[in-house]
C-alpha positions as CSV (number, residue, x, y, z in Angstrom):
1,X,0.0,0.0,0.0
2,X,1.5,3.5,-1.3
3,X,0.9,6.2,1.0
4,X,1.5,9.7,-0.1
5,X,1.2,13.0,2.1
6,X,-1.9,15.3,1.7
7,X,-1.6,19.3,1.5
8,X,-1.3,19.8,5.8
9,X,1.6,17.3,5.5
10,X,-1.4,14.1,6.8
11,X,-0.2,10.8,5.2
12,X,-3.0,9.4,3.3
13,X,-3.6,6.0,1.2
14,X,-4.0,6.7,-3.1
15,X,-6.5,3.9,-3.0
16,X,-9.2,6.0,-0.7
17,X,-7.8,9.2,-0.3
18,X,-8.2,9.3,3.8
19,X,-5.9,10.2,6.2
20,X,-3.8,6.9,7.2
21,X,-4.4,6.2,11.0
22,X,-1.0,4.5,12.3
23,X,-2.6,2.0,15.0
24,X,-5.4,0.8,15.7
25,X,-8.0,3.7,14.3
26,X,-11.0,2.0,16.0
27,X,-9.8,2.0,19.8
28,X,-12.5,3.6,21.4
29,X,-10.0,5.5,23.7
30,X,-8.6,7.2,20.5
31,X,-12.6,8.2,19.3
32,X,-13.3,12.0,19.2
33,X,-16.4,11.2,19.5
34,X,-16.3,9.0,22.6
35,X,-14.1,11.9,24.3
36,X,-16.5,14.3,23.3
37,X,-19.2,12.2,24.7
38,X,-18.1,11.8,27.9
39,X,-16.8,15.1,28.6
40,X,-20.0,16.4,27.8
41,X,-21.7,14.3,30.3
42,X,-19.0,15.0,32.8
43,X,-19.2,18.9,32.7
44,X,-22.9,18.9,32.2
45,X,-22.6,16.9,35.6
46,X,-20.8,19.9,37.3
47,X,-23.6,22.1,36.7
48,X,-26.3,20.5,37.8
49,X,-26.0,20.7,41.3
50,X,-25.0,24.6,40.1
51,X,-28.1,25.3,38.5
52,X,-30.4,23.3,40.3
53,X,-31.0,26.1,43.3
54,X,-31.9,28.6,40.3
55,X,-34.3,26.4,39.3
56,X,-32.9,25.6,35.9
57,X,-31.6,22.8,33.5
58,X,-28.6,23.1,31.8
59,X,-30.5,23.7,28.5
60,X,-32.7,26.3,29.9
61,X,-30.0,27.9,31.1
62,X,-28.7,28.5,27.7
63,X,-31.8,29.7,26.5
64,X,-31.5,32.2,29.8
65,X,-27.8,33.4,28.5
66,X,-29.1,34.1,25.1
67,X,-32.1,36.2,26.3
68,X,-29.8,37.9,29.1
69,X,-27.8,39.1,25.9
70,X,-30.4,39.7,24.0
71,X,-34.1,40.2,24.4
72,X,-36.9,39.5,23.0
73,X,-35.4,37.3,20.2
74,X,-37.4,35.3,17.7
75,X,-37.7,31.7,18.1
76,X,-35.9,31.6,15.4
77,X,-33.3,33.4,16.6
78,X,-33.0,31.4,20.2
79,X,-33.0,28.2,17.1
80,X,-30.2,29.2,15.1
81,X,-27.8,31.0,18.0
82,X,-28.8,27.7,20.3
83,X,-28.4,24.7,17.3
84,X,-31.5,23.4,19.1
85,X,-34.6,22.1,16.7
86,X,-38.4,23.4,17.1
87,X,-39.5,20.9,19.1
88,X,-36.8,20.5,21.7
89,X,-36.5,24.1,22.0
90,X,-40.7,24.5,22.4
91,X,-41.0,22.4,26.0
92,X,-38.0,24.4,27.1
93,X,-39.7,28.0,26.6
94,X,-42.9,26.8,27.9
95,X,-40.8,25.3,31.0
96,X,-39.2,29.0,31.7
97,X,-42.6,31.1,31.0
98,X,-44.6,29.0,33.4
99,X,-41.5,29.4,35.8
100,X,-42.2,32.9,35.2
101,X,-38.6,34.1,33.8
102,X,-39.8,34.5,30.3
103,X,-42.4,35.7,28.3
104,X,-43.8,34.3,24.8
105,X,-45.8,36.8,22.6
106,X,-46.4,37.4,18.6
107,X,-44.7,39.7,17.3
108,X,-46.7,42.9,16.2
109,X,-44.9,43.1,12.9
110,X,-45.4,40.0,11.9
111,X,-47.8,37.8,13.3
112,X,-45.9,34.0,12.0
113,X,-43.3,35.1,14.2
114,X,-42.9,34.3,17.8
115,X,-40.5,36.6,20.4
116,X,-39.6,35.6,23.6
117,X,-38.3,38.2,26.6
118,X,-37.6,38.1,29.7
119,X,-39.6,38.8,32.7
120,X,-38.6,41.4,35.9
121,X,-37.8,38.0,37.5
122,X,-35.8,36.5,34.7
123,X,-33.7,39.9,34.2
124,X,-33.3,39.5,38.3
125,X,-32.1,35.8,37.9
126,X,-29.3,36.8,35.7
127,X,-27.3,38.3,39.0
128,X,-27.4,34.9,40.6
129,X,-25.9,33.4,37.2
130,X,-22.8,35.7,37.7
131,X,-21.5,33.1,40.2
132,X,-22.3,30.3,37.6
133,X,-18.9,30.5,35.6
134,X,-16.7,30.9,38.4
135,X,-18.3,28.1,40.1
136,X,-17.6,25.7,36.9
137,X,-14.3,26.8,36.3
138,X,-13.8,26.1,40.3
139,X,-14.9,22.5,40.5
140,X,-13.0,21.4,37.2
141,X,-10.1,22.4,38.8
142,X,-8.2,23.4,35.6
143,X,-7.0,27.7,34.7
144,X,-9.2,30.0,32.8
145,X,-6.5,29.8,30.0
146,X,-6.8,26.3,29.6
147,X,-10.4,26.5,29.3
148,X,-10.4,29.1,26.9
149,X,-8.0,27.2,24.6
150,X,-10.0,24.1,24.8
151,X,-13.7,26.3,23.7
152,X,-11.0,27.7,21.1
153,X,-10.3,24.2,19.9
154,X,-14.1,22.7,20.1
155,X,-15.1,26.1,18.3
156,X,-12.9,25.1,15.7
157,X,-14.1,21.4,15.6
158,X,-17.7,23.0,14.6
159,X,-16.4,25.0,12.1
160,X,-14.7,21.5,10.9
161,X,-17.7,19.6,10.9
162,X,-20.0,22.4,9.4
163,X,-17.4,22.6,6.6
164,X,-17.9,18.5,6.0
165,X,-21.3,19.2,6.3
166,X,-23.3,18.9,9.2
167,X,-25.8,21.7,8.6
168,X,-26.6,24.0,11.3
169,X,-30.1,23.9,12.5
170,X,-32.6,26.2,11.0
171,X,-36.2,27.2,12.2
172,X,-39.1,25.6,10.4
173,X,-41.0,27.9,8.2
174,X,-43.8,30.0,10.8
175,X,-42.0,28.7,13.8
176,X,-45.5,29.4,16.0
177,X,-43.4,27.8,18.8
């Protein structure tokens, strides 16, 4: 088997054109995807119990940060800026208006789309997510700097798999979410 080097110097095989993989490519403990996976579910862990006096989940807490940088924002908006889907994203809005931190009304404009802003209380709830960060940052025990160069790197691993493809998520025509 010939292998020849690519354009960023990656040895790759003539007959397929892929990067070679020196070892064994399908050892789990080499998987992106498996170290992904698991981080995820680890630092999703460490907020929890972070989150959980406020009253939130991690994913409603992300809809929280997007409103407390912006708000109102279309549902289409809160889609796109979130990569969340209509009907994952719907529960999660209804979730936060009945807890009273957000509001859900048509906008005047345009009557297909719906905004969503915050209440007085979710506005107020924001002051008690200032402590959030630090907290995280706190219990994984690593520097600021390190985890800045790690969202650096997964930023870029997006952009990567955006490029090969994976298409962001868009709202659904009318989103009446």
């Amino acid at each position: 088997m010939e292998i020849t080097a690519d354009a960023a110097g990656q040895a790759e095989t003539p007959e397929t054109g892929l990067p070679e993989i020196p070892g064994d490519p399908l050892a789990l403990e080499r998987q992106v995807c498996f170290a992904l996976s698991v981080a995820a579910r680890s630092v999703l862990s460490i907020y929890r119990p972070i989150l959980e006096p406020m009253g939130l989940t991690h994913p409603q807490y992300l809809v929280m940060l997007a409103l407390w940088g912006k708000s109102p924002l279309a549902v289409k908006e809160l889609i796109e800026m979130l990569q969340l889907d209509g009907p994952t994203l719907s529960p999660l809005l209804k979730r936060l208006e009945a807890a009273g931190l957000v509001t859900r009304a048509r906008d005047p404009e345009d009557e297909r789309q719906l905004r969503i802003g915050l209440t007085l209380q979710g506005r107020a709830l924001r002051e008690q997510a200032l402590n959030v960060p630090p907290s995280v940052v706190a219990k994984l025990g690593m520097s600021l700097g390190d985890l800045e160069e790690l969202h650096k790197g997964l930023t870029i691993l997006n952009d990567a798999a955006r490029r090969a493809g994976v298409k962001p998520l868009t709202a659904p025509a009318g989103n009446g979410i």
